[in-house]
Residue frames as qw, qx, qy, qz and C-alpha x, y, z in Angstrom:
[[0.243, 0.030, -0.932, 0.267, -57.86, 150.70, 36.95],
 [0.584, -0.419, -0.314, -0.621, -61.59, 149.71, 38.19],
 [0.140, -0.149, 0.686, -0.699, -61.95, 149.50, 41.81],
 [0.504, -0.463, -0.657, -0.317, -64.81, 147.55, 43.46],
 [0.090, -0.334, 0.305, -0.887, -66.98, 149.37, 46.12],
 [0.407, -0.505, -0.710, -0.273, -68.75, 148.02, 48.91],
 [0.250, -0.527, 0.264, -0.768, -70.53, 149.94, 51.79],
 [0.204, -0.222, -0.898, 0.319, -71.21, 148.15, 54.75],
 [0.288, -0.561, -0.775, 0.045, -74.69, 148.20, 56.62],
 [0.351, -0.623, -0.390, 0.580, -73.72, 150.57, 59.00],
 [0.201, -0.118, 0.473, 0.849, -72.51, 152.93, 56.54],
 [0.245, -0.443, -0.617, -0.603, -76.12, 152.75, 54.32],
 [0.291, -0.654, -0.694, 0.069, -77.56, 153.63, 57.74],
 [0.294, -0.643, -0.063, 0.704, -75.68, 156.94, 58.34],
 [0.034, -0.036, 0.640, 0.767, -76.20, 157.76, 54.82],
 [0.168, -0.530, -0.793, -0.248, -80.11, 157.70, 55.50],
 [0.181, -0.800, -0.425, 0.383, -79.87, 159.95, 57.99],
 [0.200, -0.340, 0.096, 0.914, -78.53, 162.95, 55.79],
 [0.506, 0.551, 0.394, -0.534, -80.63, 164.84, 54.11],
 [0.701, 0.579, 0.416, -0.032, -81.71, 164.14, 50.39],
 [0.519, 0.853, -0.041, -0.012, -79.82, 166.35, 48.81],
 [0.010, -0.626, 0.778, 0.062, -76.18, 165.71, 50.42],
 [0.705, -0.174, 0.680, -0.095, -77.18, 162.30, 50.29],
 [0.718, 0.694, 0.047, 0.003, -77.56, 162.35, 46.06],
 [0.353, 0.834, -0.424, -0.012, -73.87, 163.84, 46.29],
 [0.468, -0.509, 0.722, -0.031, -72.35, 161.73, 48.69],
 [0.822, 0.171, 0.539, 0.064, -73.61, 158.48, 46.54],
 [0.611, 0.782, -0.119, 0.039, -72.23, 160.44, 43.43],
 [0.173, 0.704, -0.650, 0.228, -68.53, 160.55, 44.70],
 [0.554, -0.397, 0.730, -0.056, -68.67, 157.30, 46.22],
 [0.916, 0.343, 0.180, 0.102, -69.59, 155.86, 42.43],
 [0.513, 0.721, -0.448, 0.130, -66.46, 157.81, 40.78],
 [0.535, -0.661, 0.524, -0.039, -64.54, 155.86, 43.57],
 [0.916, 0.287, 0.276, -0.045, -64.90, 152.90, 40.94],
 [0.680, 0.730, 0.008, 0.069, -62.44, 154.60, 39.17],
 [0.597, 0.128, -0.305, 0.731, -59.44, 154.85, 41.45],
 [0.416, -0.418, -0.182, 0.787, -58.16, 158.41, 43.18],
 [0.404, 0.693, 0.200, 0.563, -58.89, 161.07, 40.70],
 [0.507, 0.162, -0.015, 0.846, -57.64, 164.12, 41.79],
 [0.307, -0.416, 0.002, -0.856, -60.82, 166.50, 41.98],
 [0.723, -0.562, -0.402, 0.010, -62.05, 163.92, 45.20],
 [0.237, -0.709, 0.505, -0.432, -60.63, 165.31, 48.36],
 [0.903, -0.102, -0.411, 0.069, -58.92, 161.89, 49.47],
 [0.143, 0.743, -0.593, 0.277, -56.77, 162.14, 51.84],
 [0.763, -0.177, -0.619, -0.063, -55.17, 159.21, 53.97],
 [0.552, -0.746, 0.123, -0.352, -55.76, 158.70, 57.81],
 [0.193, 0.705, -0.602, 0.320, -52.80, 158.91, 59.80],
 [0.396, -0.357, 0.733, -0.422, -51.71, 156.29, 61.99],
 [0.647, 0.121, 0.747, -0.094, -53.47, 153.35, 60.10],
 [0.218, -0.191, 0.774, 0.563, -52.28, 151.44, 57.04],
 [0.043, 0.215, 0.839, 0.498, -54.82, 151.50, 54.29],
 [0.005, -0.742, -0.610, 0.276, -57.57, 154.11, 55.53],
 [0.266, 0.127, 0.251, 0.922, -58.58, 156.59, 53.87],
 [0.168, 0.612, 0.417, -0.651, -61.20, 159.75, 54.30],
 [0.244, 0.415, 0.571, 0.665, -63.22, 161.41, 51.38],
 [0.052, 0.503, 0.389, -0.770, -64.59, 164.78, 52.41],
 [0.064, -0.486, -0.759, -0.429, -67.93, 165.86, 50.98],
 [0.227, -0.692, -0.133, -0.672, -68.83, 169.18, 52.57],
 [0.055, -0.616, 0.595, -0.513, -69.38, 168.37, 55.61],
 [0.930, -0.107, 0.143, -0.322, -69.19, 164.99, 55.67],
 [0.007, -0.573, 0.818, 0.055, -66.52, 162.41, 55.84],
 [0.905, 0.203, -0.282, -0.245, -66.77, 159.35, 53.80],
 [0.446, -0.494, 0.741, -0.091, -64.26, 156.80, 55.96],
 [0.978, 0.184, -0.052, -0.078, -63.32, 153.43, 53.66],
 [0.779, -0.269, 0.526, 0.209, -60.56, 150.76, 53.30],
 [0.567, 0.582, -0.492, -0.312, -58.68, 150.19, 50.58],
 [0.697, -0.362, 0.615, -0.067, -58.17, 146.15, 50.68],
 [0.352, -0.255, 0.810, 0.395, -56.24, 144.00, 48.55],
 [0.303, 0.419, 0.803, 0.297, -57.65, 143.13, 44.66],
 [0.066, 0.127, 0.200, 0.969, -58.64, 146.50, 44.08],
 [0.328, -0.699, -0.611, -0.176, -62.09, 146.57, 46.59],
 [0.003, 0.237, -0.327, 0.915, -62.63, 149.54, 48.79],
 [0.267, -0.630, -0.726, -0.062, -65.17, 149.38, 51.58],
 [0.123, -0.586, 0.111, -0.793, -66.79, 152.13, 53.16],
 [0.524, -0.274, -0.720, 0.363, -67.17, 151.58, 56.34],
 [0.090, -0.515, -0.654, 0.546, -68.52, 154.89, 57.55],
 [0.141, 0.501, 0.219, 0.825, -70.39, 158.35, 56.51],
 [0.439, -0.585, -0.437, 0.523, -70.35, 160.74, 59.54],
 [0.136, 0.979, 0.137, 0.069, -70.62, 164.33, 59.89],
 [0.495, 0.476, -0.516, 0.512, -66.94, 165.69, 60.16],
 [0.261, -0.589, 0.510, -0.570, -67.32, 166.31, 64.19],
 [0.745, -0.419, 0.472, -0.217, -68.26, 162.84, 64.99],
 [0.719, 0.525, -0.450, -0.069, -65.99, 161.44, 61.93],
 [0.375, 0.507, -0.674, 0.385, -62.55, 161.10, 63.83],
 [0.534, -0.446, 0.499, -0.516, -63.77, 160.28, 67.46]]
């Protein structure tokens, strides 16, 4: 099943500010997102609210929606200490 992925604004700006090289991986595991859940992604879903979900990436937390029609936005990429606040 092929998921569609968009990142919001804010998102491509916090994703500028890492450096070059986590920033190659992070965009690498947000393309396999296309493909659904696999298994080797650390997904995991955030408690307390219906359709959020977290992708960890060293130490970085990929924060996206899952919304109806099979589209996921991302909606943040934060280090992990100012992820959850």
């Amino acid at each position: 099943m092929k998921y569609r992925v968009f990142i919001e604004k804010k998102a491509i700006k916090q994703l500028e500010n890492a450096d070059a090289h986590t920033r190659r991986i992070i965009e690498e595991k947000i393309s396999k997102l296309k493909n659904g859940f696999p298994a080797y992604l650390d997904i995991k879903k955030l408690k307390g609210y219906r359709n959020y979900y977290r992708l960890r990436v060293g130490g970085y937390r990929i924060l996206f929606e899952l919304q109806p029609n099979y589209t996921i936005v991302v909606y943040a990429i934060l280090p992990r200490r100012r992820a959850y606040k």
